[in-house]
Residue frames as qw, qx, qy, qz and C-alpha x, y, z in Angstrom:
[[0.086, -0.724, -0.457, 0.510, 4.25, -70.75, -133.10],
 [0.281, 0.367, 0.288, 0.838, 3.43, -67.89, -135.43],
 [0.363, -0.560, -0.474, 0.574, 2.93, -64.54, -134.52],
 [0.236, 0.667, 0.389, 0.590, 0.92, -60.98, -135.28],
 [0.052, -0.557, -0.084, -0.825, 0.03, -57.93, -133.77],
 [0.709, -0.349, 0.079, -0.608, -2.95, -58.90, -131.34],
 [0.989, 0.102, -0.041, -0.098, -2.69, -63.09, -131.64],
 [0.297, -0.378, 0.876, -0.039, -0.47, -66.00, -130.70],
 [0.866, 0.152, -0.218, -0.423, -1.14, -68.89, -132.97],
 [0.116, -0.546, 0.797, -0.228, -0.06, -71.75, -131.31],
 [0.388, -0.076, -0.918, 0.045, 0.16, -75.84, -131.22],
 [0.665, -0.377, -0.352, -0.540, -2.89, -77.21, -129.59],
 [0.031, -0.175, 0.888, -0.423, -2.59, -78.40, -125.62],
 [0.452, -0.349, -0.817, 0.081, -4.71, -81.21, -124.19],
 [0.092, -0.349, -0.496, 0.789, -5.24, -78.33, -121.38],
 [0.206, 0.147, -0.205, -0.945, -7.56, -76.46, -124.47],
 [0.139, -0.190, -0.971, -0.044, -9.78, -79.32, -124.48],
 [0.166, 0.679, 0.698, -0.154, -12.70, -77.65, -122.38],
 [0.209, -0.446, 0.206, 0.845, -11.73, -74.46, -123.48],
 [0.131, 0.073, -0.816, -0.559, -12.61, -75.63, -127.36],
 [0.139, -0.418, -0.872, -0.215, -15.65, -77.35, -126.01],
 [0.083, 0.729, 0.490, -0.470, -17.36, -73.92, -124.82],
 [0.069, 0.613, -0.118, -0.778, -16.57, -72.13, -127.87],
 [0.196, -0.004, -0.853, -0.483, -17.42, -74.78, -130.43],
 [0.026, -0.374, -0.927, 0.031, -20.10, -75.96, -128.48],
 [0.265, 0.529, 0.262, -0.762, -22.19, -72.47, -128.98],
 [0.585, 0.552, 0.580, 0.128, -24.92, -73.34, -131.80],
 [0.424, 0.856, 0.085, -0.283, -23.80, -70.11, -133.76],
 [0.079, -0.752, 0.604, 0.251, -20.58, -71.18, -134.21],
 [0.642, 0.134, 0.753, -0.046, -21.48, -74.96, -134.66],
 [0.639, 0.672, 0.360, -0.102, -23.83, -73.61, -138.02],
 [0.145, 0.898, -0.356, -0.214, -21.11, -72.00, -139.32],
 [0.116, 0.624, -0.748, -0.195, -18.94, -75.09, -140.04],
 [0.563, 0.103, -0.775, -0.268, -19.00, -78.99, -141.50],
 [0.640, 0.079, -0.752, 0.137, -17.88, -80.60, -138.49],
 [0.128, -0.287, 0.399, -0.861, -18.51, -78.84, -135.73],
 [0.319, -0.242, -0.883, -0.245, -20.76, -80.84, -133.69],
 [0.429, -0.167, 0.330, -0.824, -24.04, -79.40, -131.88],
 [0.514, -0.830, 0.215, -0.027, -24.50, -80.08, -128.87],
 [0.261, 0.611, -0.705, 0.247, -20.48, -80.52, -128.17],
 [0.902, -0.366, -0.210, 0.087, -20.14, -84.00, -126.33],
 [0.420, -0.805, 0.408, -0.096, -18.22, -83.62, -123.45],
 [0.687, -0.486, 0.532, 0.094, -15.01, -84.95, -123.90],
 [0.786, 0.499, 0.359, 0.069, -15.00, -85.10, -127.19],
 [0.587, 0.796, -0.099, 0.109, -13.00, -82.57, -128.10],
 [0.268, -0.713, 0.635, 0.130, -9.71, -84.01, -126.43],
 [0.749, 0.127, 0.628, 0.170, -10.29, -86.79, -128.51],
 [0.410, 0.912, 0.004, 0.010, -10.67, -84.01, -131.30],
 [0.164, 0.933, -0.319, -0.015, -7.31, -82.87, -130.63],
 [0.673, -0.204, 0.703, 0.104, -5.54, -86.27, -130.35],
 [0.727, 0.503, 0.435, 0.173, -6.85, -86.97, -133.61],
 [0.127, 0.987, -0.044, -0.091, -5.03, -83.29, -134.59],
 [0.257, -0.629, 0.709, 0.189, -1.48, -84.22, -133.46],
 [0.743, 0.000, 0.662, 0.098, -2.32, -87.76, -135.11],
 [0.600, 0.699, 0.312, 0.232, -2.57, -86.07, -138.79],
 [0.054, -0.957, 0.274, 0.080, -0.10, -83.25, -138.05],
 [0.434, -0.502, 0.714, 0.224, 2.55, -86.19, -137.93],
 [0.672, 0.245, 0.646, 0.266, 1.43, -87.80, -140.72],
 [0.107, -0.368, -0.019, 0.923, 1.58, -84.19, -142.46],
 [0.039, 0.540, 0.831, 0.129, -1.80, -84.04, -143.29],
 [0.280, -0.841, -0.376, -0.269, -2.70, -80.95, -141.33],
 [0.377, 0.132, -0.375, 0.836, -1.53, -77.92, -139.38],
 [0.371, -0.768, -0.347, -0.389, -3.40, -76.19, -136.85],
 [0.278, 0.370, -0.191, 0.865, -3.18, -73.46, -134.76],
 [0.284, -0.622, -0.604, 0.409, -4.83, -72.79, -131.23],
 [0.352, 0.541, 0.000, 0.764, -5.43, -68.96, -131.98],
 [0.508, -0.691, -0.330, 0.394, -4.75, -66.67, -128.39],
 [0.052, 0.968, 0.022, 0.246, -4.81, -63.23, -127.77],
 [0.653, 0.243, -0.431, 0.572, -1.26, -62.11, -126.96],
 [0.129, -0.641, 0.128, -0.745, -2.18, -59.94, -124.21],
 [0.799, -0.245, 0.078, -0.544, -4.40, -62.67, -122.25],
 [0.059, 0.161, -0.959, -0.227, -3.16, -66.26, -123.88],
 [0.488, 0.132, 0.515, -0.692, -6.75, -66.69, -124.28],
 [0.324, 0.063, 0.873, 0.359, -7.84, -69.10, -126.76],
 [0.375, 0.388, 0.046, -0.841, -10.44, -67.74, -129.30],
 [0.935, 0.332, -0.044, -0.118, -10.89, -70.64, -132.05],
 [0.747, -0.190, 0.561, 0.303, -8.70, -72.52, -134.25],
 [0.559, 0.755, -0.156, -0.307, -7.29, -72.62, -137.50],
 [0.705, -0.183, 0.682, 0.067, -5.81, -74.98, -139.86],
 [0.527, 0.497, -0.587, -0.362, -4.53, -75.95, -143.63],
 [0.937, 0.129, 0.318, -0.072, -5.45, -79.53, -144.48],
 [0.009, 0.626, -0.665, -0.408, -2.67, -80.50, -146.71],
 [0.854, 0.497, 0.033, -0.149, -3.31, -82.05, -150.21],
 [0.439, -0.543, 0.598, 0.394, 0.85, -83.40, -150.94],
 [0.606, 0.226, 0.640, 0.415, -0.05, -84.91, -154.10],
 [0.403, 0.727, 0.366, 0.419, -1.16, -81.56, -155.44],
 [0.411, 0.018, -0.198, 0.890, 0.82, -79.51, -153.45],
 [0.415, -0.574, -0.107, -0.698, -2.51, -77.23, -152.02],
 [0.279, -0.221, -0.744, 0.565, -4.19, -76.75, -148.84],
 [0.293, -0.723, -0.558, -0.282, -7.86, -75.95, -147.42],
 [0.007, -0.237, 0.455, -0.858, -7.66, -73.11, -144.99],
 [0.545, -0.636, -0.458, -0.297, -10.19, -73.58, -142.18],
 [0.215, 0.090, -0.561, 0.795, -11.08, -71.85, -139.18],
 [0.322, -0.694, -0.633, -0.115, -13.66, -70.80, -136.24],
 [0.215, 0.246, -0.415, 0.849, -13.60, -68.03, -134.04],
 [0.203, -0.504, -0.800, 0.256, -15.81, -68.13, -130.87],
 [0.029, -0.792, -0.349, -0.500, -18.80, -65.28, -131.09],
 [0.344, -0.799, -0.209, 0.446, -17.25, -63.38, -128.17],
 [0.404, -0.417, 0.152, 0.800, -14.81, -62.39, -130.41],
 [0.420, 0.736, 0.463, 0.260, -16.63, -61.71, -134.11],
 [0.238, 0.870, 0.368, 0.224, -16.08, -58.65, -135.68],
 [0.401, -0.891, 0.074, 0.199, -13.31, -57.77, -134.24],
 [0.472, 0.768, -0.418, -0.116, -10.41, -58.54, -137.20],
 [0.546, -0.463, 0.690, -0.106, -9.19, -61.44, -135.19],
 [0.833, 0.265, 0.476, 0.099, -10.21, -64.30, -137.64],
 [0.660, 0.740, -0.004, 0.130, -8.16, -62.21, -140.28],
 [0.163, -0.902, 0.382, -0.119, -5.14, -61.50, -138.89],
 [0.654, -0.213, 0.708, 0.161, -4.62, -65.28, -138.31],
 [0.809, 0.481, 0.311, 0.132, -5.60, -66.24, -141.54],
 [0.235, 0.954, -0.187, -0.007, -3.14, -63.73, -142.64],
 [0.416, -0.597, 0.675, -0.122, -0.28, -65.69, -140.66],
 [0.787, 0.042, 0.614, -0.039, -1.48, -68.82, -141.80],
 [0.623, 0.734, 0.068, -0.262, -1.48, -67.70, -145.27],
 [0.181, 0.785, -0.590, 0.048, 2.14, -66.47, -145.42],
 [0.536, -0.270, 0.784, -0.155, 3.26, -69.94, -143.20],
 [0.741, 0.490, 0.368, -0.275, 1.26, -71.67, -146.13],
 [0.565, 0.815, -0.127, -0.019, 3.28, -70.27, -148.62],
 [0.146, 0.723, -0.640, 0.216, 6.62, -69.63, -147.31],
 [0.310, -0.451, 0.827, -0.131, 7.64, -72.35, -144.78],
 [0.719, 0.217, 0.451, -0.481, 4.73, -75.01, -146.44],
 [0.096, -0.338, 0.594, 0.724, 5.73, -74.26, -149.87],
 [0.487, 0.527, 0.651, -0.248, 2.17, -74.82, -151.06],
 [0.130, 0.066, 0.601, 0.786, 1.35, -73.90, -154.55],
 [0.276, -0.479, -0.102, -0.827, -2.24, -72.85, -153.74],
 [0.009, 0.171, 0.894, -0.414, -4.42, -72.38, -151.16],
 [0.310, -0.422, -0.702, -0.482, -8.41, -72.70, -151.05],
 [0.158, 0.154, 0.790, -0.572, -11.31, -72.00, -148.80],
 [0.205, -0.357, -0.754, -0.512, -14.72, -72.71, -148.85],
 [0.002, -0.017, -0.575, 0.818, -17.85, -70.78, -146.65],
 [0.277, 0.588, 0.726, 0.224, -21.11, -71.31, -146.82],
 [0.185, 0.484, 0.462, 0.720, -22.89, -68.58, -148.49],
 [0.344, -0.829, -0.241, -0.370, -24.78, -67.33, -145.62],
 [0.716, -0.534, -0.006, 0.449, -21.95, -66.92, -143.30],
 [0.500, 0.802, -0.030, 0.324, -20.53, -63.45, -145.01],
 [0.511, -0.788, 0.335, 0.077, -17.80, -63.18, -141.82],
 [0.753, -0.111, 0.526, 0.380, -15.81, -66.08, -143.28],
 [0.645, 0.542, 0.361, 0.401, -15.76, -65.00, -147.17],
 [0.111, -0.965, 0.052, -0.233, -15.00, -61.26, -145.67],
 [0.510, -0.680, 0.482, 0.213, -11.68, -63.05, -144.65],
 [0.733, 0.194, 0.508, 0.408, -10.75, -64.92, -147.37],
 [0.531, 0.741, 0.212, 0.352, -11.52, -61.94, -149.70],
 [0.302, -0.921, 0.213, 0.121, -9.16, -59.39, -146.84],
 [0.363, -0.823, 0.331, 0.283, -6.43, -61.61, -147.47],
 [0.006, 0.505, -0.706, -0.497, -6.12, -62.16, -151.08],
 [0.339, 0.072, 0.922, 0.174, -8.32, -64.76, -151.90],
 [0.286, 0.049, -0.407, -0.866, -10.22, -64.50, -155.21],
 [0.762, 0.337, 0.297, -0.466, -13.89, -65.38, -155.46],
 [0.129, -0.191, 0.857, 0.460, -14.02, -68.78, -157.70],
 [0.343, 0.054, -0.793, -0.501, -17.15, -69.85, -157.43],
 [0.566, -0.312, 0.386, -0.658, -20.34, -71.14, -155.89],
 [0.155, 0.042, -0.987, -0.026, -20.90, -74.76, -155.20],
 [0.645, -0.231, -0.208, -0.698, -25.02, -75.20, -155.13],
 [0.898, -0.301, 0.078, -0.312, -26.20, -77.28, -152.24],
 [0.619, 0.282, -0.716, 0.157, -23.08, -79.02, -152.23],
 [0.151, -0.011, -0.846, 0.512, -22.95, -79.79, -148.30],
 [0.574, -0.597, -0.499, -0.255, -26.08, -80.72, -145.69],
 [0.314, 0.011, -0.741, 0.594, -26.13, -79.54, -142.37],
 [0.323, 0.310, 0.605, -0.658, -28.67, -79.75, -139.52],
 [0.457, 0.599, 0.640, -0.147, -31.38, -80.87, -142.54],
 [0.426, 0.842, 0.190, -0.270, -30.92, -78.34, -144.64],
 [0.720, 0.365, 0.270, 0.525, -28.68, -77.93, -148.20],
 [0.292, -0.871, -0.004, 0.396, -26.00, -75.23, -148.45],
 [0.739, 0.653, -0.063, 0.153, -24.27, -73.49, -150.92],
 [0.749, -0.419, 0.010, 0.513, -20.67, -73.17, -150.92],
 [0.363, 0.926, -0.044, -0.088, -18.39, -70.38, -151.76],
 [0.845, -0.117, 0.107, 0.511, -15.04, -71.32, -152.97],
 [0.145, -0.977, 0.110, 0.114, -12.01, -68.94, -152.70],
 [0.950, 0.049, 0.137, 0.277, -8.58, -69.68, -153.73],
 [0.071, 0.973, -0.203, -0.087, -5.03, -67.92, -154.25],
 [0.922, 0.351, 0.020, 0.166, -2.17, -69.12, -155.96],
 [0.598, -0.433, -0.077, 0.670, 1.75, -68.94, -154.85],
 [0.297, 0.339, 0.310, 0.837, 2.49, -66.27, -157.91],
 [0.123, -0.738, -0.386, -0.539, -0.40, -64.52, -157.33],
 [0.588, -0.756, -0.244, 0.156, 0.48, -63.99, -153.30],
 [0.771, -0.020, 0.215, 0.599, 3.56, -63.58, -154.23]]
């Protein structure tokens, strides 16, 4: 469990299941990321989070239910993929559109970062947003991550080709 100001970032429960599937399953949030599937099949996303604990043990991946500390309300998710052979890790996250704009999606990342660094022992971490989604790159650049680069059309979703922006900070540099 890691912990900020506002936010509880906590292991996924099997109870967050529909939870997950009414805030993923809103199409603005959906466009905003790879995998996110629109519409959300019911039931799908306890199978989602099975699959979570199932890479967390193989230490693949960490993720983080993120919940207001006031409420324990779930708001999204968030999560470092873990690369072991190069010692890195993909930050990814969602935050359901009730909350937007409200510094929540940075604050975790902020948590995650440091957890990344310090208890991880990662050597960098990365994200990637698409270009038209300036919420996400407006976190990456809050908490330290530099601007690398654009990836042209590198990913499809819903028909259409999307650039990526790639972000990235190194232990020294956080440090």
């Amino acid at each position: 469990m890691l912990s900020t100001e506002r936010l509880i970032l906590r292991k996924l429960e099997t109870t967050d299941a529909l939870r997950i599937e009414d805030l993923a399953g809103d199409y603005d949030v959906a466009k905003t990321t790879l995998n996110i599937p629109h519409p959300y099949p019911k039931g799908s996303a306890l199978i989602f989070i099975h699959s979570v604990r199932e890479s967390e043990i193989q230490g693949k991946l960490v993720t983080y239910g993120i919940t207001k500390k006031d409420t324990s309300e779930l708001i999204g998710l968030m999560a470092i993929s873990i690369n072991s052979t190069f010692n890195r890790g993909e930050l990814a996250y969602w935050v359901g559109k009730p909350y937007w704009g409200q510094g929540y999606g940075t604050e975790a990342a902020k948590a995650l970062l440091q957890y990344g660094f310090d208890v991880l022992e990662l050597n960098r971490i990365y994200a990637q947003s698409f270009t038209t989604n300036p919420g996400s790159w407006r976190i990456m650049e809050k908490i330290g991550l530099k601007y690398e680069g654009t990836l042209r059309q590198h990913v499809s979703r819903f028909g259409e080709y999307y650039d990526l922006a790639q972000y990235g900070i190194l232990k020294e540099e956080y440090q």
